[in-house]
Structures are given as C-alpha cells and as structure tokens.
N, C-alpha and C positions, 0 to 999 in steps of 0.2 A: 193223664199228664204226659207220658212217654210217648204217647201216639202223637197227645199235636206239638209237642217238641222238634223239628227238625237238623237236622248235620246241615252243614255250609255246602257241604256239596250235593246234597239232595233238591236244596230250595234254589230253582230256574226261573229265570223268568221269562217269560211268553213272546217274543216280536210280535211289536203292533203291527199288524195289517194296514199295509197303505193302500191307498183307493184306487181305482184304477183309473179316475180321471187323471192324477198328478203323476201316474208310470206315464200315462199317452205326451205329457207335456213337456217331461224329460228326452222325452223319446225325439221329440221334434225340434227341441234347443237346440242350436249348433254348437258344437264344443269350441270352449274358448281358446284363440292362442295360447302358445306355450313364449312366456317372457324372454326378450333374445337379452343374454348376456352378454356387458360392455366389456370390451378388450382391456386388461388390467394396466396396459402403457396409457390411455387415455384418459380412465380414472384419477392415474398417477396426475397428469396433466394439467387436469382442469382446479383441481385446489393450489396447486401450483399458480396458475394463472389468476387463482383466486386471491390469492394472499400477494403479491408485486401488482398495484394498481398504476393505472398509467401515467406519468410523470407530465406534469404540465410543461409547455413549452417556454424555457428561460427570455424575457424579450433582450435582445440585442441592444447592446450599450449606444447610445447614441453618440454621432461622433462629436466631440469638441470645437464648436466655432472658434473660427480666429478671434481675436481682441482686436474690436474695432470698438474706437471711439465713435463715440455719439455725436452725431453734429459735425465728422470730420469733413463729410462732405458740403459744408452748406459754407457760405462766403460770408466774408464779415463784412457785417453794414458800419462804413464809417457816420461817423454822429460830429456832426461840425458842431464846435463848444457857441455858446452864445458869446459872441463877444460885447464884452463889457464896456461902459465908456470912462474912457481916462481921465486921467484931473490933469489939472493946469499944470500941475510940476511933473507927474509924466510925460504931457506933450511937451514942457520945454527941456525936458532931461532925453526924451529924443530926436527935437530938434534939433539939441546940441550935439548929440550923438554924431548926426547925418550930416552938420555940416563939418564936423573934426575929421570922418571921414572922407570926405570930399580934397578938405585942404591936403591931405597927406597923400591922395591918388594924384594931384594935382601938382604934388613937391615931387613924385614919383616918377610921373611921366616928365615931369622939365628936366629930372637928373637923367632920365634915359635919353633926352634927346640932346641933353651935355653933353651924355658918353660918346653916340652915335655920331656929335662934329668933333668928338676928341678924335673920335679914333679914324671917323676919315680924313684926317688933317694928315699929308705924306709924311713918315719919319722922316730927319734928318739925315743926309748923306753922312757915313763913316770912312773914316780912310782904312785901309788895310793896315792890318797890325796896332790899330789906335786901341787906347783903353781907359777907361772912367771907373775910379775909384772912388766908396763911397762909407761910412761907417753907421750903419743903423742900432738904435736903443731899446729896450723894453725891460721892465722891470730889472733883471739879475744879469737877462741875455744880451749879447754884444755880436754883432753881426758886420762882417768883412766884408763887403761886393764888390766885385768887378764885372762889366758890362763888357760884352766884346762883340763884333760885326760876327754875324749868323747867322742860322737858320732855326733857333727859338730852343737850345739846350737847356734846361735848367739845373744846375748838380748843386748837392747841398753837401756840402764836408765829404764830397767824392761818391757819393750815390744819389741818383733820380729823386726828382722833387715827390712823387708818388710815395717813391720806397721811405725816404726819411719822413716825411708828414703822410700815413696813412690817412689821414682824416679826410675829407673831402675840405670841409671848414678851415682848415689851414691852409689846405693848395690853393682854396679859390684866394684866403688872407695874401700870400706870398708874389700871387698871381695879379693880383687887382691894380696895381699902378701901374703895369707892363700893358692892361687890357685897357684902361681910362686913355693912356700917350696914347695908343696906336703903334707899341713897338712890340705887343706878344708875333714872333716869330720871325721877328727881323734881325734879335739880338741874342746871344748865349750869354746866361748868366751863371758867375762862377759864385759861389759863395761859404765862406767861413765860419760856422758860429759857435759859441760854447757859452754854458752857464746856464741858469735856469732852467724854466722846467719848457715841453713842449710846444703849451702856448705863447709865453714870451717869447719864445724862439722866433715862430712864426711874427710875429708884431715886431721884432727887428728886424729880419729879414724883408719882409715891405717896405719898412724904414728906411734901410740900404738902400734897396733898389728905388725908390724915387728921391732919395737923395740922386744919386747917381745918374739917372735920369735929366735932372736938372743942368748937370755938367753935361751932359751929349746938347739938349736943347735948353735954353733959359727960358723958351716963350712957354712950357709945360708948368713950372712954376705957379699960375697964380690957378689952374684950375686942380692941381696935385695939393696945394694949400689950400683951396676952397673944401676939400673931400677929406683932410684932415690927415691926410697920407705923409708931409711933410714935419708935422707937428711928434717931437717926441713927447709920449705919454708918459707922463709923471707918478703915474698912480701906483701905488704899492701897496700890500699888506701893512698894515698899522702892526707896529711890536706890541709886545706885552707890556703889562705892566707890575712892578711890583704887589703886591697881595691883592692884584686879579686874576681871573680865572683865563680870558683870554684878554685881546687890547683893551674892553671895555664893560666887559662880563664882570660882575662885583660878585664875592661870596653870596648867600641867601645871610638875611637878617631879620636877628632873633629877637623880638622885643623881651621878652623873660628866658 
C-alpha cells in the first residue's frame, strides 16, 4: 500500500511526443503579423462620430406670393339686359315726358334770344350828373337804388356786390335786370338795404334796380315785367297759429 501511494511531487507526467510530420509544417508556416495598434486620439474619435448622426438639411421657407386677385387681369364682359316691351301707359307716360321736354327747351331758347335783342338794344344816353331813384321790396327787406352814368360799379351798403352777397345765386339775382336792359356796365349802382334776411335782400335789390331802370328808359318796361323783375313778390312766411305747432302743423291726436 505505501509503495503504490505516491507524494504530488513525485507523480510527473510524460510530454506527448509530437510527430514529426506536424514539427516540418510549423516549420514552413509563415509567422503571422503582429496587430498594429490604433492611436488612442482616433479611438476617441470615431464613437464620437458615432453617437452626433448627420443632421438632415432644413428646406428653405418659400417665399410669400403677393395677393393677387383672381381674375384681376381678365375684362369684364358687358351683358346688354333684354329689353322688355312696354305697355301703352309707358309709351304714353314717355311720350309725354319728351314732349314737356321739348316745350321747355323751346321756352328756353325764345327767352335767350329775348335776352340777346334785350341787350343788343343801345342803352339810353345819360346826362352827366343825372340820377334815378328807385325803391325795391321782398319780404322784410326794403332796398334804396340809385342808378348813376358809369363804368358798371355795383356797392351794396358801401362794400362790392361779391363781398356783401358771397353767394354766386344772389349776384347773378341782383345782377339779372342790369344784364336783360343791356345796361350791365354802362351804369354804377349805388344801393341801400336793411331788414330781413340775406335772401330777401337780394330779391329787393333786383327790384330797386329795374324799377329804376324803367325811369332812365320806359321802353324796358314791358320786357322787365314780362321776366317778372317789376312785379313785387308778396310771398311771406305764413305765422303761427294758436295751439299749432307751426302755421299749419296740428298737435298729433289721440283717439283714447
């Protein structure tokens, strides 16, 4: 029993014998490279480049067209309506039309070609220093004239016929029997007026002056009274009345 017992360090074991065809095959392999080791900044590098992937390219915003309407450029097609056909009281509601028409271009033109022998008719010779006085009416207003030989001044209570009647409507009112005679610019007119309001002023003032007129010539007369220039106008504001509202305005009425 002691003899085949052995110590750990006694028991060896034997190298296998390798053959000598696989020493000859060693012998003739060529030894393999030795691994070349990557520079440790490079290492660093590529997981770096690993990990930030490449960023896609944003597309560029397009830019905002102007606001153009649709259709601005194309033409409009006019569309003629059909026209319809009229009744009997149409056509005579425009035949009447055309011929009320007619009569009043026709009252138009005779009064222009009135004016036209008024005013080329020569005014009357004035003597130096003569003078025609005359008193014209309208409503409230009272109006003073004097007519005097000249060169066509016209002063209203001591300022231009312009500066006291700003209106156009009045100068031509104040102006209009001076321009019918044929004496705008033959004669200076002086004139006076007071009371009422702007309008009436005017409407006496005319008044005056072709009264006035009538004393330099009497043959002016029947065409200054044809034009209504001679005629004082009567017309006034209607008064009030007791429990009306204005001349002729009534309370409103309440049946309950």
């Amino acid at each position: 029993m002691a003899d085949d017992e052995k110590t750990p360090d006694e028991t060896t074991e034997e190298p296998t014998p390798t053959p000598p065809a696989a020493e000859a095959a060693e012998a003739e392999a060529p030894a393999e490279p030795a691994e070349v080791e990557a520079p440790a900044e490079v290492e660093a590098e590529k997981p770096a480049a690993a990990e930030k992937p490449e960023e896609p390219e944003e597309p560029k915003p397009e830019e905002k067209k102007k606001d153009i309407i649709p259709g601005a450029d194309l033409e409009p097609i006019a569309v003629e309506p059909e026209a319809r056909e009229l009744s009997a009281e149409e056509k005579a509601r425009l035949e009447a039309e055309e011929e009320e028409k007619a009569r009043r271009e026709a009252a138009l033109a005779a009064s222009e070609q009135d004016d036209e022998a008024a005013a080329s008719r020569a005014p009357a010779k004035m003597e130096s220093g003569s003078r025609f006085l005359a008193t014209g009416k309208r409503k409230r207003s009272i109006a003073r004239v004097t007519l005097l030989p000249g060169d066509g001044k016209f002063i209203v209570n001591g300022r231009e016929l312009a500066e006291f009647f700003p209106r156009p409507l009045h100068q031509t009112m104040a102006r209009q029997p001076l321009v019918v005679s044929g004496y705008e610019g033959n004669v200076d007119v002086r004139v006076r007026v007071h009371g009422g309001g702007i309008g009436g002023q005017a409407g006496a003032v005319r008044h005056g002056v072709a009264r006035a007129l009538t004393e330099i010539d009497a043959e002016l007369r029947g065409d200054l009274k044809r034009r209504g220039y001679l005629t004082r106008d009567a017309r006034v504001k209607e008064r009030r009345k007791a429990g009306f509202k204005k001349a002729r305005k009534k309370p409103q009425f309440s049946k309950r």
